[in-house]
matplotlib code that plots the C-alpha trace (Angstrom):
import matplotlib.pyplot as plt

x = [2.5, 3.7, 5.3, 7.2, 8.8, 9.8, 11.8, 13.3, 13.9, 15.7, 17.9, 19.0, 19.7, 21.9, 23.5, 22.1, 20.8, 21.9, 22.7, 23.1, 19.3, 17.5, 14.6, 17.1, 19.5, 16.9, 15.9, 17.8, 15.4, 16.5, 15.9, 15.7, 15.7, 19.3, 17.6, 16.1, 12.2, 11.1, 12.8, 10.7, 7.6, 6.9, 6.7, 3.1, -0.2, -1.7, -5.0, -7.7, -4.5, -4.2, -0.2, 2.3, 6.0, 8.1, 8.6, 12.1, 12.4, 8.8, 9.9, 7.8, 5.0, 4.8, 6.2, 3.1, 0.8, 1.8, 1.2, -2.8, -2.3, -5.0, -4.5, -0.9, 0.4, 3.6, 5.2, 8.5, 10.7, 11.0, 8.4, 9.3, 8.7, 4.8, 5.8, 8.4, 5.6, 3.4, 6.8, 7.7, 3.8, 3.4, 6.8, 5.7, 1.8, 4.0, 7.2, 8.0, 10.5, 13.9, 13.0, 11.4, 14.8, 16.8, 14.8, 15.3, 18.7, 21.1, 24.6, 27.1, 27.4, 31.6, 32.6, 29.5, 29.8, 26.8, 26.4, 26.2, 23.3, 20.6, 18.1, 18.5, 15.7, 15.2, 13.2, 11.0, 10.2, 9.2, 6.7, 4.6, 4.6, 3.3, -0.5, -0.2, 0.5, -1.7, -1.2, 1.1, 3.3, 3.4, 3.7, 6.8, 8.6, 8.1, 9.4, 12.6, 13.0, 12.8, 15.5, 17.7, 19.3, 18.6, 21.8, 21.8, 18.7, 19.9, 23.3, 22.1, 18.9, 19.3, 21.5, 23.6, 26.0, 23.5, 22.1, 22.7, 23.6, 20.7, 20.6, 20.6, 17.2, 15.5, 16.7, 15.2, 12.1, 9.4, 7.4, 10.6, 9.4, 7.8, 4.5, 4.1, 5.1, 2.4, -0.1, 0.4, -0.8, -4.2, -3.2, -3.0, -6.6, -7.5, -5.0, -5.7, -2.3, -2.3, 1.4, 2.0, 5.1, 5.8, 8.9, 9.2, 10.5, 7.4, 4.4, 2.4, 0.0, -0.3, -3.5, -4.6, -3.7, -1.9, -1.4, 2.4, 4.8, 7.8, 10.6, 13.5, 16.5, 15.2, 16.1, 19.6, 19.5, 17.9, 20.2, 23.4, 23.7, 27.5, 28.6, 27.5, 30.3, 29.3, 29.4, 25.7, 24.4, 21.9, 20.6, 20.0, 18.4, 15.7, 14.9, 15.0, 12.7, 10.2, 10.2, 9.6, 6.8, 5.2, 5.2, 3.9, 1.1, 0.0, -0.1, -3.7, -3.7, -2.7]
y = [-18.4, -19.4, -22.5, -20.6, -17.8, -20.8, -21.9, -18.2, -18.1, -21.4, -20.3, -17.2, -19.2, -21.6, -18.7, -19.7, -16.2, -13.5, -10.0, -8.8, -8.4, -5.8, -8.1, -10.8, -8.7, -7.6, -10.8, -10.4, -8.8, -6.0, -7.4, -3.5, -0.4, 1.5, 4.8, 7.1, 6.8, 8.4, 11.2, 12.1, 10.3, 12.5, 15.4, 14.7, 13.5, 10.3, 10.1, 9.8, 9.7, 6.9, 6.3, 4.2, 3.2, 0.6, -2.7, -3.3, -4.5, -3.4, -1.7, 1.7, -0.1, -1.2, 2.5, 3.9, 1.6, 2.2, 6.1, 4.5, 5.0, 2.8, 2.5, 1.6, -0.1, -1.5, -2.2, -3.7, -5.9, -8.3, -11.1, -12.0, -8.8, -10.1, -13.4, -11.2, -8.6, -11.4, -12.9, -9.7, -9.1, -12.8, -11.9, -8.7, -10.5, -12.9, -11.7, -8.5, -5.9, -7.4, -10.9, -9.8, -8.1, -11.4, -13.0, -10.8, -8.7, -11.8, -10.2, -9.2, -5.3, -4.4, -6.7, -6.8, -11.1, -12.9, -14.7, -18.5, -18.2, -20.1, -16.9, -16.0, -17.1, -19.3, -22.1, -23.1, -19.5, -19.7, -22.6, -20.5, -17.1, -19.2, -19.7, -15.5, -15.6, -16.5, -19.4, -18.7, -17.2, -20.0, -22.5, -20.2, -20.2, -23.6, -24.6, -22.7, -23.6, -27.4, -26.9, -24.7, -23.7, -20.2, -18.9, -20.4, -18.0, -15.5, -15.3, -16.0, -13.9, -11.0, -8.0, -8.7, -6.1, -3.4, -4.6, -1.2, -2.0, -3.0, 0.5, 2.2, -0.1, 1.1, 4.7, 4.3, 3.1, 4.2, 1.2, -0.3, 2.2, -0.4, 1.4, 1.8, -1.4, -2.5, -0.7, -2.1, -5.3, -3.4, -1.4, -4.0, -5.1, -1.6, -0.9, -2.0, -3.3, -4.1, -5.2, -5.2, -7.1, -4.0, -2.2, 1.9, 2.1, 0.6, 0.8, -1.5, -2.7, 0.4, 2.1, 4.4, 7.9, 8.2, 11.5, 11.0, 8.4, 7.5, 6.0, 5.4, 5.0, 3.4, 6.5, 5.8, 2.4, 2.0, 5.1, 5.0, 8.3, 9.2, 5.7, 7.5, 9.4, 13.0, 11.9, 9.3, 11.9, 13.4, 10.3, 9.2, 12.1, 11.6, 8.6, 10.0, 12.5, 9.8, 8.0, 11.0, 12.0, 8.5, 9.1, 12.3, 11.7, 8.8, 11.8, 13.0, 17.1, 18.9]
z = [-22.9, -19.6, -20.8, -23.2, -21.5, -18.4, -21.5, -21.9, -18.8, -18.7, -21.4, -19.5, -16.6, -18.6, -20.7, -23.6, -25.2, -27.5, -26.0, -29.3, -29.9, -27.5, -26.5, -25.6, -23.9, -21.3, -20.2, -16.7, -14.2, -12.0, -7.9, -6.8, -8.7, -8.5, -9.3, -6.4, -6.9, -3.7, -4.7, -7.3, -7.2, -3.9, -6.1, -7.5, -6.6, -7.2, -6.3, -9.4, -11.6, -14.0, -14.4, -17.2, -15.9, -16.3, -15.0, -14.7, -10.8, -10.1, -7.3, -9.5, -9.4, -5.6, -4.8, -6.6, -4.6, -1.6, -2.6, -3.3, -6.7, -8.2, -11.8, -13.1, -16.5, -16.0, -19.3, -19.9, -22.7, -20.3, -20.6, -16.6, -15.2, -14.3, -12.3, -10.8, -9.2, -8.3, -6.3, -4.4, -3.8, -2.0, -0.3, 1.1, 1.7, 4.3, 5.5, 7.4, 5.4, 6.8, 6.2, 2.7, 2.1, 2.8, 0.4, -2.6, -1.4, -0.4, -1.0, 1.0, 2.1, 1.6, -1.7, -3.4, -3.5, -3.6, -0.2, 0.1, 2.5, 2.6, 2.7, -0.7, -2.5, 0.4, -1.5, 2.2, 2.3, -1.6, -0.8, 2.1, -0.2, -3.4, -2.2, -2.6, -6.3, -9.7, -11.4, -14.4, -11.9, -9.1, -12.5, -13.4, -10.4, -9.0, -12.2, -12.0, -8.8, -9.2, -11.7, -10.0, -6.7, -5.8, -5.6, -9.1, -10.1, -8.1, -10.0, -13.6, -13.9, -12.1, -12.6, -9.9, -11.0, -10.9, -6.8, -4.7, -0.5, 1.6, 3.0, -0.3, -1.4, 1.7, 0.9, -2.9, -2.0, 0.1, 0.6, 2.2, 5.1, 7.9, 7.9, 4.5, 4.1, 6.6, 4.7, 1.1, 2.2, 2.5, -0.8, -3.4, -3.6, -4.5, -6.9, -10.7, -12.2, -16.2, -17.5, -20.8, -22.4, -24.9, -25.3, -25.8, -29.1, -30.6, -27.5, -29.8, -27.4, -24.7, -26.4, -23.1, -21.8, -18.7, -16.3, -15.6, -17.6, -15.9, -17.4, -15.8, -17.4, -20.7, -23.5, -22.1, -23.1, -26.4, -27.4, -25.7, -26.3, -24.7, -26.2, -30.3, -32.3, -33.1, -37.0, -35.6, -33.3, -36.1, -36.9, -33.5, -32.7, -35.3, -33.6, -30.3, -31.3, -32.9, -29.9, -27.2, -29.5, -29.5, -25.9, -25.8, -27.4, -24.9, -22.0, -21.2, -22.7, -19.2]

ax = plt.figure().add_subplot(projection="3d")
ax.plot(x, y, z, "-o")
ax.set_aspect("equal")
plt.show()
């Protein structure tokens, strides 16, 4: 499995994939979420809750360890999303917040241009994080990174578009506070993290009941709702519905 999505990747990196299908035009991963987690995720309580949310940068699932949730699924289209948690949990295992930031963040603040510095993915700092990781993950990334620079990576598989400022990230995201970003090095042992490469449309393979769901932005996405004329709208709203119900009926009664 491994082998194959280092070959997906590859193909992203190199441009060589079809945006027209959904599974293919997810394949960029997010470095940071762009939405405002803390701001709702300090609204409930975590402890003895069992929780679903998306991948997508995995910044949702390292927010909801360091609030000692213990048991997350992360699911997500995207079949790098899993390498991509064990890379940003080696990173934070090692490096303090700021230097962890210059690893991941590495763009300029005023024009939104990808910096040519070295700290971006810097691939020294990758070889002292990668003991931290499981194998598949350590096999992905040192193979990506033998074949590519890391601004390379950086450009090519990430949303770069979507990358908020430095102090927005930190203003999103409650583990990028320093002590709770001291603490979720003690936090991850505890927590039990299950991904599963599904998407929501069809949540094939996620057969438990969860407390909360979160999803982000994803109905937006697979619907494009403000994008539909109003001639589409009933049709799309019968799968809308058939989706949110699918959903539903993964949340615990309560």
């Amino acid at each position: 499995m491994v082998e194959e999505n280092i070959k997906k990747a590859c193909s992203v990196i190199d441009g060589n994939y079809d945006k027209r299908y959904l599974d293919e035009f997810f394949l960029r991963l997010y470095s940071f979420t762009n939405e405002n987690l803390k701001a709702y995720m300090n609204l409930f309580k975590y402890h003895g809750k069992k929780v679903l949310t998306t991948g997508s940068s995995c910044d949702q699932a390292l927010n909801l360890i360091s609030y000692r949730c213990k048991d997350i699924s992360v699911f997500d289209i995207n079949p790098f999303v899993k390498y991509f948690y064990e890379l940003k949990k080696a990173a934070i295992l090692y490096l303090d917040e700021n230097k962890y930031l210059d690893f991941f963040h590495g763009y300029r603040e005023k024009n939104g241009i990808l910096s040519n510095k070295k700290r971006v993915f810097d691939p020294e700092i990758y070889n002292k994080i990668s003991k931290y990781m499981d194998e598949d993950s350590k096999k992905f990334w040192f193979e990506l990174f033998n074949k590519y620079d890391s601004l390379t990576i950086k450009k090519n598989l990430f949303m770069s578009e979507e990358e908020k400022s430095r102090n927005n990230i930190i203003y999103n995201n409650r583990y990028l506070e320093h002590d709770y970003y001291m603490n979720l090095r003690n936090e991850f042992d505890k927590a039990n993290v299950k991904f599963y490469h599904d998407s929501l449309p069809t949540m094939r393979l996620i057969k438990d009941e969860y407390d909360y769901i979160f999803l982000s932005n994803i109905f937006d996405y697979i619907f494009n709702l403000p994008s539909k004329m109003i001639d589409e709208y009933d049709e799309v709203m019968v799968g809308y519905k058939v989706v949110l119900e699918r959903v539903m009926s993964k949340l615990k009664d309560g």
